[in-house]
C-alpha positions, 0 to 999 in steps of 0.5 A: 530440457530448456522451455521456451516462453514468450513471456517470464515473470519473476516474482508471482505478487499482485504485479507478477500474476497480474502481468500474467493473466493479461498476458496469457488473454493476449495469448502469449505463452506465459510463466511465473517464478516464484519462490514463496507463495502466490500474491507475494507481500499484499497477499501475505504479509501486506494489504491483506492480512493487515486489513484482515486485522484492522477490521477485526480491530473495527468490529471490536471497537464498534462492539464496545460501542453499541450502546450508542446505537441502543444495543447492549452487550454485556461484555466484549471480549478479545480473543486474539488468536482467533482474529488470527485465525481468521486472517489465515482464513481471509489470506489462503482464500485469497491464495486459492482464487490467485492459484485457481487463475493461474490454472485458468489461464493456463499459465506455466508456475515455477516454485523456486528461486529464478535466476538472470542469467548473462549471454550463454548457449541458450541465447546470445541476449542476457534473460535466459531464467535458471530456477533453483526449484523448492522441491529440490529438483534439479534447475528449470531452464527458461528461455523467455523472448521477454522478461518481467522482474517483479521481485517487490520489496521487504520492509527496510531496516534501521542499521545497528538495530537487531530485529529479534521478533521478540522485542523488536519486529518489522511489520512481516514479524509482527503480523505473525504475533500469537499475543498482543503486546501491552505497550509498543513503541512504532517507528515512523509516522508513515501510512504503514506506521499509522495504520499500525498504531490505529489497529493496535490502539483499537486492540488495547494497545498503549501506543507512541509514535516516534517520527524523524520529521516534522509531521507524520503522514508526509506525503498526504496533503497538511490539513488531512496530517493535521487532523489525523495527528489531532484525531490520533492524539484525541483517542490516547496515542502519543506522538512525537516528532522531529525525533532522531533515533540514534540506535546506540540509545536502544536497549532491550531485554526479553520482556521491553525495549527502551528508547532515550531521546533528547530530555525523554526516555520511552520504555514498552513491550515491543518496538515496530519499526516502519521506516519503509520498504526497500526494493528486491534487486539482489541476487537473482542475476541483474548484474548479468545484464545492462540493467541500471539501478539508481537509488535502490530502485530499477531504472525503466522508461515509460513503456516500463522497459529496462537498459534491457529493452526486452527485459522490463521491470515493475511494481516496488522493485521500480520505486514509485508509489509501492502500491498493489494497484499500482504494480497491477496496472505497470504489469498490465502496461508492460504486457501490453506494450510487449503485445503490441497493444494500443494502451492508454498511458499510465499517469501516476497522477491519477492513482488513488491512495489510502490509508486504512487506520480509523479514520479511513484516509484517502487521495487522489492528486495533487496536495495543496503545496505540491500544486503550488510548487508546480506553479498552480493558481489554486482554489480550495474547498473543504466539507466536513462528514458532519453536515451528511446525514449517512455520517451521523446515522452511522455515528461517524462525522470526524474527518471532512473532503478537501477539493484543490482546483485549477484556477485558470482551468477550473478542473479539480486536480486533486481530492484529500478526504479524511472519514469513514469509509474514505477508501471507498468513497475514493474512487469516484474522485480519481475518475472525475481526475481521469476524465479532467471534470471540473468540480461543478461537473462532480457536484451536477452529478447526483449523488444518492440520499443518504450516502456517505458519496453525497460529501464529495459533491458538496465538497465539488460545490463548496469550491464555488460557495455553492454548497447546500448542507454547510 
């Protein structure tokens, strides 16, 4: 017997479920479909597990320095099966607070593979939802008023190179690993290659970079690429860039993988490839509908509906920024714009991002060249980690903040920190954008001593030469 929904949500991510609970708080009777687990690729194969590892990685490092802050530990020792094992802890703890919010919300949760299904006798509009249940059950049919597609992504794959799991992973193989490599070859100097490449070097992993472009981290502002390309290359990893790959010049065997470039050969245990995400669009009745795909991506307007206007589409799947936040924030504006709800527009300028390798990196904004190629006049400021007190107590003072500001206007328009705890410290830049504060306004505030958050007021203060400890 088919079920009627207000509201049907493919895919139970951090976009889906997010959606979910909004909708089920506006009172609209809602359903997931989901075919694997609850929280999708952050929960289980992204945000979470992998910042699991990178803080184990943290704790070790800090470990091996303790001498530095007067406590001596004879030996430390990596046992990486339990850094495992505490990464399933942190995930299924994680999964059991999404499946808790779900019963909260009394919200209807389909374990299977949902499909769109085209005008029939359920509905003369295409979204009616077969799912193809995992017990083996036979098929749910839902008739939703609204449908949300938030199916995500999957790492993106290098034509002609076989990912074996043995040699050669992307990051869903690898973040299952039960031994570390000795040496790894990472492909792509992206934000998920670099974090990576700063987790397994901390593990004692020989680690090399190889990147298409000139620069890794491509999308942050230059002078923090460039200081975290020097920060790396400082600890041992070695870098290359402008490199193309050809995947006839791979060869492997069970126990390494070898790479020959123009006049250079590379030769480790593993090769990552990190090249990406690619959207979820396949299989699951699209083309069923008017739904328009461009690029690999959904296409939506502003309210984040499709050529479907009952049917909207968000998070990786839409392209864009790719991140957990992001997709939540879409999924709630999508819910809410099907409520009825006044909501505030979501302007992407405004998302923090960051980047969760040693040092931490993160941003808000406009880049230094973004702003000029959008015909800014600019203003630019920098304050480094070593001149705060709370940096040099924690034994930290690489990295500095870099504040862009609008001449003519005087509001900041965009916040690049390179540092610790830089993912954190973030979010006080991204409201003062929110808000359209100027610099001066953010070096007013009070900042307490000592705190790390101090370097962003002065950094505020420098734009204007007014900086007190530098």
């Amino acid at each position: 017997m088919a079920k009627e929904y207000d509201v049907v949500i493919l895919g139970g991510g951090t976009g889906g479920y997010v959606a979910a609970i909004r909708a089920s708080q506006l009172g609209l009777k809602t359903a997931v479909v989901e075919s694997g687990k609850l929280g999708g690729t952050c929960l289980h194969a992204g945000c979470i597990p992998t910042k699991s590892l990178l803080r184990s990685a943290e704790v070790y490092v800090q470990s091996k320095r303790a001498d530095e802050f007067g406590i001596e530990i004879q030996q430390s020792i990596l046992n990486f099966s339990k850094v495992q094992k505490r990464k399933e802890t942190v995930v299924e703890q994680l999964h059991k607070g999404v499946q808790h919010l779900m019963k909260k919300g009394k919200i209807d949760v389909y374990h299977g593979f949902g499909r769109i299904l085209g005008p029939s006798i359920f509905s003369p509009m295409p979204g009616t939802i077969s799912v193809e249940m995992n017990d083996g059950s036979e098929n749910e049919m839902l008739i939703p008023k609204n449908v949300i597609i938030a199916s995500g992504s999957r790492p993106r794959k290098l034509a002609g190179v076989d990912i074996d799991g043995q040699t050669i992973f992307t990051s869903d193989e690898f973040l299952n690993i039960t031994k570390l490599p000795k040496s790894i070859i990472i492909v792509g100097g992206g934000v998920i290659g670099i974090e990576w490449a700063s987790m397994l070097h901390d593990f004692d992993v020989d680690v090399t970079i190889i990147e298409v472009g000139p620069r890794i981290l491509p999308t942050e502002d230059r002078d923090i690429s460039t200081e975290m390309m020097k920060l790396l290359t400082k600890r041992g990893i070695n870098i290359y860039t402008n490199v193309e790959l050809n995947p006839e010049t791979i060869t492997k065997s069970e126990q390494q993988v070898t790479v020959k470039l123009s006049g250079l050969e590379l030769t480790a245990e593993a090769m990552l490839l990190s090249i990406g995400r690619q959207a979820n669009v396949e299989n699951f009745g699209i083309e069923n509908t008017d739904i328009e795909i461009a690029n690999g991506f959904i296409q939506v307007n502003e309210s984040f509906q499709t050529k479907e206007s009952h049917i909207y589409a968000i998070g990786d799947v839409i392209g864009g920024m790719q991140l957990a936040h992001v997709a939540s924030h879409e999924g709630i504006s999508a819910v809410e714009h099907i409520a009825g709800v006044l909501h505030i527009p979501f302007h992407y300028a405004n998302v923090a991002r960051g980047v969760y390798s040693y040092p931490e990196i993160a941003s808000v904004g406009l880049t230094e060249e973004q702003a000029k190629n959008q015909g800014y006049k600019i203003k630019t400021a920098t304050f480094p980690f070593k001149a705060i007190g709370k940096a040099v107590v924690y034994g930290e003072t690489d990295g500095f903040v870099k504040v862009i500001a609008d001449e003519e206007t005087n509001d900041a328009i965009g916040f690049h920190l390179i540092g610790p705890h830089a993912t954190d410290l973030i979010s006080e830049a991204a409201l003062s954008l929110f808000l359209n504060a100027s610099p001066w306004e953010v070096g007013q505030m009070v900042h307490p001593h000592p705190t790390l958050s101090e370097v962003i007021g002065e950094a505020a203060l420098a734009i204007e030469g007014k900086a007190i400890h530098y």
